[in-house]
C-alpha positions as CSV (number, residue, x, y, z in Angstrom):
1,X,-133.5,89.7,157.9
2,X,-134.7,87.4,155.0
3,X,-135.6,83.8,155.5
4,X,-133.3,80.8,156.2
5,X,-132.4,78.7,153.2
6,X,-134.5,75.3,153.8
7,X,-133.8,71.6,153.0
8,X,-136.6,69.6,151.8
9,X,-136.6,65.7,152.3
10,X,-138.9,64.5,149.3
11,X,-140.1,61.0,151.2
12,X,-141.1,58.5,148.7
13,X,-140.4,54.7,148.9
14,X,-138.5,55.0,152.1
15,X,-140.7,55.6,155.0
16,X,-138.3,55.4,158.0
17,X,-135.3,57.4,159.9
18,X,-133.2,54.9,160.4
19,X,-130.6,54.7,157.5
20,X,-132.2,57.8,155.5
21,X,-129.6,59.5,153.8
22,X,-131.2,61.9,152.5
23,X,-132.7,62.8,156.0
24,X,-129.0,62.7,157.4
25,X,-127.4,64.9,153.9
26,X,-130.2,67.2,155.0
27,X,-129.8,67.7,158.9
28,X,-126.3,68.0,158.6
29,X,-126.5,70.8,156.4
30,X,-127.3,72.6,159.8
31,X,-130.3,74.2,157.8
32,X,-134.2,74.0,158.8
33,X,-135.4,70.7,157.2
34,X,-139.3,70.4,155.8
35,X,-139.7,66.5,155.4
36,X,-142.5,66.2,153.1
37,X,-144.4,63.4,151.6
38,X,-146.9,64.0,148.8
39,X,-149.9,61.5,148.0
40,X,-150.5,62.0,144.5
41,X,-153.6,61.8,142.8
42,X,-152.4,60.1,139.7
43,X,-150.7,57.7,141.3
44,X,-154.0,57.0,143.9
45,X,-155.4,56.7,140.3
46,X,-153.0,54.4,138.4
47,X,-153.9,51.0,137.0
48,X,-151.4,49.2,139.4
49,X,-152.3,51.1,142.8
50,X,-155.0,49.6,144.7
51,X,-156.4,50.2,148.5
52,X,-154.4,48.4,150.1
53,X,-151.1,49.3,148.8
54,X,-152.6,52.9,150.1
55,X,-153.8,51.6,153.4
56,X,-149.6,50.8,154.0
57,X,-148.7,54.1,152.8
58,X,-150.8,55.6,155.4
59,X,-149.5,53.6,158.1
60,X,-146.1,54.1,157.0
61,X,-147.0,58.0,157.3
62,X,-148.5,57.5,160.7
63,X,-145.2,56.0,161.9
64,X,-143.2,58.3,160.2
65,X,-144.6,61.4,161.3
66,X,-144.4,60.2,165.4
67,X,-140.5,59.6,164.4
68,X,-139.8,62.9,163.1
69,X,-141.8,64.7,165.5
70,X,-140.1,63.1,168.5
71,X,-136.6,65.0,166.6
72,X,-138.3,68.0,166.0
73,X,-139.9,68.0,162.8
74,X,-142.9,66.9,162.4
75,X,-143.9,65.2,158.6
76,X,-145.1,67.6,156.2
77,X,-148.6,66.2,154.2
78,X,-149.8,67.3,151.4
79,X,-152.4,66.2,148.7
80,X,-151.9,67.5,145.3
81,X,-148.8,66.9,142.4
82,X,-145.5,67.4,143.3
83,X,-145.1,70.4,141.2
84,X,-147.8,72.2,142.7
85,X,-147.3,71.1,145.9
86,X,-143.5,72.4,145.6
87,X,-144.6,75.4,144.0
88,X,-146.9,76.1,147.0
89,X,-144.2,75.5,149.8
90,X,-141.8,77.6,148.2
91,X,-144.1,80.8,148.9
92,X,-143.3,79.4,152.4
93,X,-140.3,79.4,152.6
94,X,-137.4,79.7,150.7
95,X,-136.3,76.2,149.2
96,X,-132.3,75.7,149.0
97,X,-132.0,72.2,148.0
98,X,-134.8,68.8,147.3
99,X,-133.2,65.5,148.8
100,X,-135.1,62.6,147.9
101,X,-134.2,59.0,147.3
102,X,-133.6,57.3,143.9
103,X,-136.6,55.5,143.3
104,X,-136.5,52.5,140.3
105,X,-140.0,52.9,139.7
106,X,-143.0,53.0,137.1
107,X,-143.2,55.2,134.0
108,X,-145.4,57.6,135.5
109,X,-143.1,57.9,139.0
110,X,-140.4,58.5,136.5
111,X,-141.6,61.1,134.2
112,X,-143.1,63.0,137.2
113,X,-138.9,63.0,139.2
114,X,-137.8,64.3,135.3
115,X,-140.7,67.1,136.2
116,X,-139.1,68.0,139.7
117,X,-135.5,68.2,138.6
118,X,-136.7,70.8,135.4
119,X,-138.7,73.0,138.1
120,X,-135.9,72.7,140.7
121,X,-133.8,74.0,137.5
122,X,-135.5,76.6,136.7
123,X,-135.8,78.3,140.3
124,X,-132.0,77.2,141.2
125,X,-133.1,74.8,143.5
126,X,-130.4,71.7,144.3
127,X,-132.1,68.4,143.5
128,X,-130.2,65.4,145.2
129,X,-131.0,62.2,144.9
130,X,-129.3,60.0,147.4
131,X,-128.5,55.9,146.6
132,X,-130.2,53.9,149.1
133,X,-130.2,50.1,147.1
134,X,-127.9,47.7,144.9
135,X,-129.6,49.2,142.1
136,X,-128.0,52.4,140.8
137,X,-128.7,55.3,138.0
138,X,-126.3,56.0,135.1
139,X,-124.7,53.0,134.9
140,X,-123.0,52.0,131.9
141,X,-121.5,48.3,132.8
142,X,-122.8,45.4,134.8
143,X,-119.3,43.9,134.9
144,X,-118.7,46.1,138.5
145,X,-122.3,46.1,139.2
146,X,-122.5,43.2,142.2
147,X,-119.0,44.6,143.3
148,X,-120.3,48.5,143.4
149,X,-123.7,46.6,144.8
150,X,-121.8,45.2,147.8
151,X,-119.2,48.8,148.7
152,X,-122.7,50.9,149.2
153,X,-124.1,47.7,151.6
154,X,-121.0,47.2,153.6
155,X,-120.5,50.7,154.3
156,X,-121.6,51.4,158.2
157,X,-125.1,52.3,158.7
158,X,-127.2,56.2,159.2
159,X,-128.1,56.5,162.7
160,X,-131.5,58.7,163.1
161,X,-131.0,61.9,163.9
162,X,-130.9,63.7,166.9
163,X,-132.7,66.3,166.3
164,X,-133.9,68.1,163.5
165,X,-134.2,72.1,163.0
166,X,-137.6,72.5,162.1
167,X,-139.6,75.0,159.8
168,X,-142.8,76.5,160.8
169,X,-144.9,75.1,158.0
170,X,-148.4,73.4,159.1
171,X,-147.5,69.6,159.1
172,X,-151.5,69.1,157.8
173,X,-153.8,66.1,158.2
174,X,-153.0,62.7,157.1
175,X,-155.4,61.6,154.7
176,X,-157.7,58.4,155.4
177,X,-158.6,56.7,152.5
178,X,-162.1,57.9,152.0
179,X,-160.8,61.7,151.5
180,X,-158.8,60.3,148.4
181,X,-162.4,59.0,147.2
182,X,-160.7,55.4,148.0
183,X,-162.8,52.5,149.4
184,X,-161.4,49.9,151.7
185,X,-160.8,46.1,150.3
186,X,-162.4,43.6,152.3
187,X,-159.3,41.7,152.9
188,X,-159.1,38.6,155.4
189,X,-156.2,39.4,156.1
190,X,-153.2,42.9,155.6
191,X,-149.8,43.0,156.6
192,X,-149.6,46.3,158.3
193,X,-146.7,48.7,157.6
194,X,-144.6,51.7,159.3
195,X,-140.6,51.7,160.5
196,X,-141.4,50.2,163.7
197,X,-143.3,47.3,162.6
198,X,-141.0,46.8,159.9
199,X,-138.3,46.5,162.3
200,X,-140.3,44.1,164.4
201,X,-140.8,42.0,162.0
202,X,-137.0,41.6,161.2
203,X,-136.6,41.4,164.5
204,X,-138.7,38.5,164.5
205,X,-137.7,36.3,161.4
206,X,-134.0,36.9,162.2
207,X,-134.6,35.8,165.9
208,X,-137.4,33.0,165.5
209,X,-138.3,32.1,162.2
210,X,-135.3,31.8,159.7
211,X,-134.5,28.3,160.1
212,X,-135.7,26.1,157.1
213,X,-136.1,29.9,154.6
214,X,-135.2,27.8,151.6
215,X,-138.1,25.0,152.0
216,X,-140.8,27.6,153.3
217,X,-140.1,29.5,149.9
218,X,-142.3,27.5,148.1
219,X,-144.7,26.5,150.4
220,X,-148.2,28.3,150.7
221,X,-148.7,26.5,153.5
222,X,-146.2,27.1,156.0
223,X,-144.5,30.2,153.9
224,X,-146.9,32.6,155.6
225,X,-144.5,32.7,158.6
226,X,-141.4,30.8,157.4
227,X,-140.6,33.4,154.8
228,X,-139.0,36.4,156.2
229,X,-142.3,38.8,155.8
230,X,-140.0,41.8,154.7
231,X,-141.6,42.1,151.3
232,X,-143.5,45.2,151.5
233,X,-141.0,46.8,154.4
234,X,-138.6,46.7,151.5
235,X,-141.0,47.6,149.1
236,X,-142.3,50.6,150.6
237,X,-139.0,51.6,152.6
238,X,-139.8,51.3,155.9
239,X,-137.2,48.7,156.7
240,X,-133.5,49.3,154.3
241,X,-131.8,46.9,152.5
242,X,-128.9,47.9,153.7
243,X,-130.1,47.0,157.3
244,X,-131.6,43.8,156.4
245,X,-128.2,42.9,154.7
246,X,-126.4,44.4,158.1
247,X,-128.7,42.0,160.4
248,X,-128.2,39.1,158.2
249,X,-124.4,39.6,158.5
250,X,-124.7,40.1,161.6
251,X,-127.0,36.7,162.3
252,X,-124.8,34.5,160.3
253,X,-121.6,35.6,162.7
254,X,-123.6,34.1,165.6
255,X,-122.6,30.3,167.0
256,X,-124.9,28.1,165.8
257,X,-126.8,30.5,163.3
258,X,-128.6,28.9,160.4
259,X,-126.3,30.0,157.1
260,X,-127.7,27.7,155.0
261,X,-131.3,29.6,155.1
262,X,-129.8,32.8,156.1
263,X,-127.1,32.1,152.5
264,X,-130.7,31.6,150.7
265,X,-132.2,34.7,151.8
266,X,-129.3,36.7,150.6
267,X,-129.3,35.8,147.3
268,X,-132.9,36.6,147.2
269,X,-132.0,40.2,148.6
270,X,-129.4,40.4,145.6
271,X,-131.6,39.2,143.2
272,X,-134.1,42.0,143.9
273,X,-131.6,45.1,143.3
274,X,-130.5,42.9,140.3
275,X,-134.1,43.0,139.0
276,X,-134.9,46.5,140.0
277,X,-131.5,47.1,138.1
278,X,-133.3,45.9,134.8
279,X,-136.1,47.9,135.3
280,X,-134.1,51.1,135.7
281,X,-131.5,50.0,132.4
282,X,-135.0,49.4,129.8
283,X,-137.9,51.3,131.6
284,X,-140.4,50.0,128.7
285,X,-140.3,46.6,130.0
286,X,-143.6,47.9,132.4
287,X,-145.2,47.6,128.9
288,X,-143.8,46.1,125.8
289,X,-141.3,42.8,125.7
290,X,-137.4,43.3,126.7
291,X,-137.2,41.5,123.3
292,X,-138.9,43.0,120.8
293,X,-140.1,40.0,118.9
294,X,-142.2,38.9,121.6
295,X,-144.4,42.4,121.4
296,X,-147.0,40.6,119.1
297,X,-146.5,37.3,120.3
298,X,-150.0,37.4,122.2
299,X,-153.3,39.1,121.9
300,X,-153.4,42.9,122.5
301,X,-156.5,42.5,124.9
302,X,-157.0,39.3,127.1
303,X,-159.6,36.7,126.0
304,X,-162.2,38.1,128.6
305,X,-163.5,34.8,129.6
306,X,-160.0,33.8,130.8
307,X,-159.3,37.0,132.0
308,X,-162.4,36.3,134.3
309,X,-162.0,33.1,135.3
310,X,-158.4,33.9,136.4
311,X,-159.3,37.3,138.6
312,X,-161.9,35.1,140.3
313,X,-160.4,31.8,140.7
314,X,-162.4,30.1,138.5
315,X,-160.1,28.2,136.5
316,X,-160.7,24.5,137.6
317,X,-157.0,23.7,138.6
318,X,-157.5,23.9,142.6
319,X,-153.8,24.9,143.2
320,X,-153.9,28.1,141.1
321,X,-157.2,29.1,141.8
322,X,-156.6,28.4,145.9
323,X,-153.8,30.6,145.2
324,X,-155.4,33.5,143.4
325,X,-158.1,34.0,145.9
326,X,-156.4,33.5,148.5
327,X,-153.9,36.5,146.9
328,X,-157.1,38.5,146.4
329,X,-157.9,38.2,149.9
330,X,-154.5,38.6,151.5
331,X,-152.3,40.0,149.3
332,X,-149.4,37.8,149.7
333,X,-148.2,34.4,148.9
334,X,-144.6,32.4,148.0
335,X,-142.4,33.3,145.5
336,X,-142.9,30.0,143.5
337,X,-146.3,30.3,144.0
338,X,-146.3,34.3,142.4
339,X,-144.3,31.9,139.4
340,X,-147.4,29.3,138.9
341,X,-149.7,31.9,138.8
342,X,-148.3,34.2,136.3
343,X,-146.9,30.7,134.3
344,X,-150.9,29.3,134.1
345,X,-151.9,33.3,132.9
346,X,-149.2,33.7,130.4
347,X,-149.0,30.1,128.9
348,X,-152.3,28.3,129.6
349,X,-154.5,31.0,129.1
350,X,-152.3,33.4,126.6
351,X,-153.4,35.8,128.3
352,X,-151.1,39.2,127.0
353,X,-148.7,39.4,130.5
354,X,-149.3,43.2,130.5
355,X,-153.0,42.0,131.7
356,X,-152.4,39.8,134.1
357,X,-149.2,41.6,135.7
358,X,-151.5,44.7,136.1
359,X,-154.3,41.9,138.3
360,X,-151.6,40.8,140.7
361,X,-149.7,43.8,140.7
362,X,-153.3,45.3,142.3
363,X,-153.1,41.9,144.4
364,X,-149.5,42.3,145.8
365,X,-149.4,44.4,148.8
366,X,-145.7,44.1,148.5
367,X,-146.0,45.0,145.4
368,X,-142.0,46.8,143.9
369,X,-141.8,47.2,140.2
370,X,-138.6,46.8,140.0
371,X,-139.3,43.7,140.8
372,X,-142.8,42.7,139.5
373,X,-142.5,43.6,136.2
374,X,-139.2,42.1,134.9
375,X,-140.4,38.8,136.7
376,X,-143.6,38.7,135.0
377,X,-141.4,38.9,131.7
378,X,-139.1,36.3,132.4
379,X,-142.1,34.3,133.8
380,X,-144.0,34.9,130.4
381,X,-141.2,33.9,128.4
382,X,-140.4,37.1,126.4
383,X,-137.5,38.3,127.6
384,X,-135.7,36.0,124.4
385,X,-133.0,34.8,127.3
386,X,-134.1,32.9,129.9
387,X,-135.6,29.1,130.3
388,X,-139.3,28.8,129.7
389,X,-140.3,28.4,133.6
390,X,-143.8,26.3,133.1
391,X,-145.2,25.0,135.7
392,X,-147.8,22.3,136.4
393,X,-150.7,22.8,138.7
394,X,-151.1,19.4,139.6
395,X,-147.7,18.8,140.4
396,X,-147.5,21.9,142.6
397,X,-150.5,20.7,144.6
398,X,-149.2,17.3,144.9
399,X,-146.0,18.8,145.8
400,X,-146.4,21.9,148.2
401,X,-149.5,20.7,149.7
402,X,-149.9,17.2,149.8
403,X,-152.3,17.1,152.6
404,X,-154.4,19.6,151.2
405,X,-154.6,21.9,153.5
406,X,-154.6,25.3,151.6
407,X,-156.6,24.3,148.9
408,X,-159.4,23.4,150.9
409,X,-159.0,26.6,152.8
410,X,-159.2,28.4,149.8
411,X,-161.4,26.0,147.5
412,X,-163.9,25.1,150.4
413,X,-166.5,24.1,147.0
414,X,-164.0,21.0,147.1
415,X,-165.0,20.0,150.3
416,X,-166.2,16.4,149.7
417,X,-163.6,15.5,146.7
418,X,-161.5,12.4,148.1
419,X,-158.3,13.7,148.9
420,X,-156.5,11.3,146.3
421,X,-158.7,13.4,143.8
422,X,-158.7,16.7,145.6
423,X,-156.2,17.7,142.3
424,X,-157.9,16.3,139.5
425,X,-161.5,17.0,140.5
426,X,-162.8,16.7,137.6
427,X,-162.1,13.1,137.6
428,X,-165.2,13.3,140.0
429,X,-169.4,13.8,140.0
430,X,-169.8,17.2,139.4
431,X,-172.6,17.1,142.6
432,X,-169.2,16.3,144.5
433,X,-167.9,19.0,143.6
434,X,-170.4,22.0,144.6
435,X,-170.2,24.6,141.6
436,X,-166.3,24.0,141.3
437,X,-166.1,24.5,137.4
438,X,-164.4,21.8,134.9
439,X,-161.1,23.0,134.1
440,X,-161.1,26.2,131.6
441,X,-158.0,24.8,129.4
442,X,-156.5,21.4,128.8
443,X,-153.1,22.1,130.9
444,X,-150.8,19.6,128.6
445,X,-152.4,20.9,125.6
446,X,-152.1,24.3,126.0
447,X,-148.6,24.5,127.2
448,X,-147.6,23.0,124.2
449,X,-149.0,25.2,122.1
450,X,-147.5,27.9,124.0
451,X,-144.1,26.5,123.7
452,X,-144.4,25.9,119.9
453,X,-145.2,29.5,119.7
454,X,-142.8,30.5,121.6
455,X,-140.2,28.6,120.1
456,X,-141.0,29.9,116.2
457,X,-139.9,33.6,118.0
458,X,-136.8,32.0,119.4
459,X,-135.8,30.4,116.3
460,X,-136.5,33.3,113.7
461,X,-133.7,35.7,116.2
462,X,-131.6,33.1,117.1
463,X,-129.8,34.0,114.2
464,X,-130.0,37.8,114.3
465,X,-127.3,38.3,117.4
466,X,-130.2,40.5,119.8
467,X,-130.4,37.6,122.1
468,X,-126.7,37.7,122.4
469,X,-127.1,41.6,122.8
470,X,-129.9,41.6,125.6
471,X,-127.3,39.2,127.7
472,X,-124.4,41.6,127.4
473,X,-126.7,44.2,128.3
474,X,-129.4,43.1,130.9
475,X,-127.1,39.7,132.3
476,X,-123.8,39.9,134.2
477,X,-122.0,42.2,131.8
478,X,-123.2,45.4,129.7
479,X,-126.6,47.0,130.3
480,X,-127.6,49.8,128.2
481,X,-127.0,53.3,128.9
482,X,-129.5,54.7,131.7
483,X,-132.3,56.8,131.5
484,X,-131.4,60.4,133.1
485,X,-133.3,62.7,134.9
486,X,-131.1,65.9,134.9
């Protein structure tokens, strides 16, 4: 009698049970089920990937692998390349079809999925990838995209499973981050991942924290727990969209529930698929301009002095460097915050976007690219469509922390600067200031510069129709025909 067929679940960015259809498509099948996740080497090794974005892998496969073992099936580990590793399982057993997720990633996780579907090709394997966000593959029109968007969110949600047939292949160890040759950040602080913290946490904000969402969006301050916290659940999986989307619903049909805030976070949540939606329509965007005019519009390398003073939070302006080591040290802060940050990089110091979207994209624990890198276009004012977004750093101090509370936290050198100076300091003795250095640019200078620079691009295709074109492909209506993996 010759082995049973077996369904592989190919775990990626969705490290949970709950609302895994690819798990369910699998089980149902009736078939043994091998869920498998692979850490990669070249991803460990890739320019954006840091230790801490490992560190919530791990946990996530922690979590993950008590889940599936309480259903039968323990997660299946293994370090090495897909390819290989697939290769390796199939003397194992006999591999009928690959479920994984589609995953709107980088360049690299892209080319390696086009990998996978040519070996499952060539050894008549079935490669399904399963929808599990508003973004979607192959499409050809955005004018049905929030419409298609909202039929795969409303739809009921997956239950776990039951149970799950199991195979007899070795689950294997679950890597700590010294076997991958990986050293630990010193961080202040990590936001820990895995399904059941994940779910906690939603828990939590829904219950607790919502009220007053839209104000703690900006704030560094009191954003650390007025802001939902789901960021890196949704990033890495652990928690659905699809959920979070059900449990809002859900909140907002309760007497006395806070719409307004719970209306704000929604439209951040469609806002993400709508972002990872550009990534997956013009895949370059993780390294040349969605306009094309813009490619040469900065330096090819960073001016290495700002590059410096902006990865150490050195820059002189209190509010951005407060927030950049404080990023560095936690790996999180506010939206508009993320916005200041990459604004003072991309305008005030020119430095090329590529540069400093690769520094906080190592900073970002939460950090999507589906998300990260079409916002650190628009942010850098390249995309030839959308408002220059510059922001000034005195005016966000003044504004979103008026008592100064975070900068000194972060900034401690500013300890004895009055606090009617505490964002201008160098309007003060520099012995008042303790090493804090003057500022590396003239702010109202240099963003002017940037903006006549900007505006020669602007002007010279205004005339040429592609700004028109990049709406009706990457705005409400027409995106261009998707990249394919089959």
């Amino acid at each position: 009698m010759g082995r049973p067929d077996v369904q592989v679940v190919w775990f990626k960015r969705d490290l949970r049970v709950r609302d895994h259809a690819a798990l369910i498509a699998a089980v149902d099948t009736g078939a043994p089920v091998l869920p498998l996740y692979v850490v990669e080497p070249s991803l460990i090794a890739h320019p954006h990937t840091s230790a801490r974005h490992i560190e919530l892998v791990l946990d996530g496969l922690t979590d993950l692998r008590e889940s599936l073992g309480a259903l039968g099936a323990p997660l299946v580990v293994r370090v090495g390349e897909v390819g290989e590793v697939l290769k390796d399982l199939s003397t194992q057993v006999d591999i009928a079809t690959l479920h994984s997720h589609e995953e709107f990633g980088i360049t690299a996780t892209w080319e390696r999925d086009r990998a996978v579907a040519a070996w499952c090709r060539a050894r008549g394997v079935k490669y399904l990838e399963h929808r599990q966000s508003g973004a979607m593959r192959g499409l050809t029109s955005r004018d049905a995209w929030s419409r298609q968007r909202m039929k795969l969110f409303n739809q009921p949600l997956l239950d776990a499973p039951v149970a799950i047939r199991p195979t007899k292949v070795t689950p294997g160890p679950i890597p700590k981050l010294s076997d991958l040759g990986v050293t630990a950040e010193q961080m202040v602080y990590r936001q820990r991942g895995g399904e059941r913290t994940g779910r906690e946490v939603l828990h939590t904000w829904l219950t607790e924290r919502v009220p007053g969402y839209e104000r703690h969006l900006s704030s560094p301050v009191s954003g650390l727990s007025g802001c939902s916290r789901l960021s890196v659940h949704l990033a890495l999986g652990t928690v659905s969209a699809r959920e979070v989307h059900s449990r809002v619903q859900a909140r907002k049909g309760e007497p006395g529930s806070p719409r307004f805030s719970l209306n704000a976070f929604e439209e951040r949540l469609a806002w993400r698929d709508h972002f990872a939606q550009k990534l997956e329509d013009a895949p370059h965007i993780e390294r040349s301009s969605l306009h094309p005019a813009f490619d040469n519009l900065r330096p090819a390398s960073a001016n290495s002095e700002a590059l410096i003073a902006f990865t150490q939070g050195q820059t002189g302006y209190p509010m951005v460097d407060a927030v950049l080591r404080s990023l560095a040290a936690t790996g999180w802060t506010t939206f508009r915050m993320r916005s200041m940050v990459t604004s003072f990089a991309s305008y005030d110091l020119w430095l090329p976007w590529q540069e400093s979207g690769r520094v906080l994209a190592r900073w970002f624990t939460d950090y999507d690219p589906g998300i990260h890198w079409p916002q650190i276009q628009m942010q850098s004012g390249v995309t030839g469509m959308n408002t220059l977004r510059i922001y000034d750093p005195v005016k966000q101090q003044l504004d979103h922390d008026p008592t100064g509370e975070f900068v000194r936290r972060w900034v401690p050198e500013l300890r004895d600067v009055p606090h009617s100076l505490l964002a201008t300091p160098w309007l003060v003795a520099a012995d008042e200031r303790h090493g804090y250095p003057e500022p590396i640019v003239d702010h109202p200078a240099a963003v002017s510069q940037a903006k006549r620079r900007i505006s020669a691009v602007r002007t010279q295709i205004r005339g040429d129709g592609s700004t028109q074109a990049l709406l009706e492909r990457h705005g409400s209506r027409r995106p261009p025909p998707s990249r394919r993996r089959k």
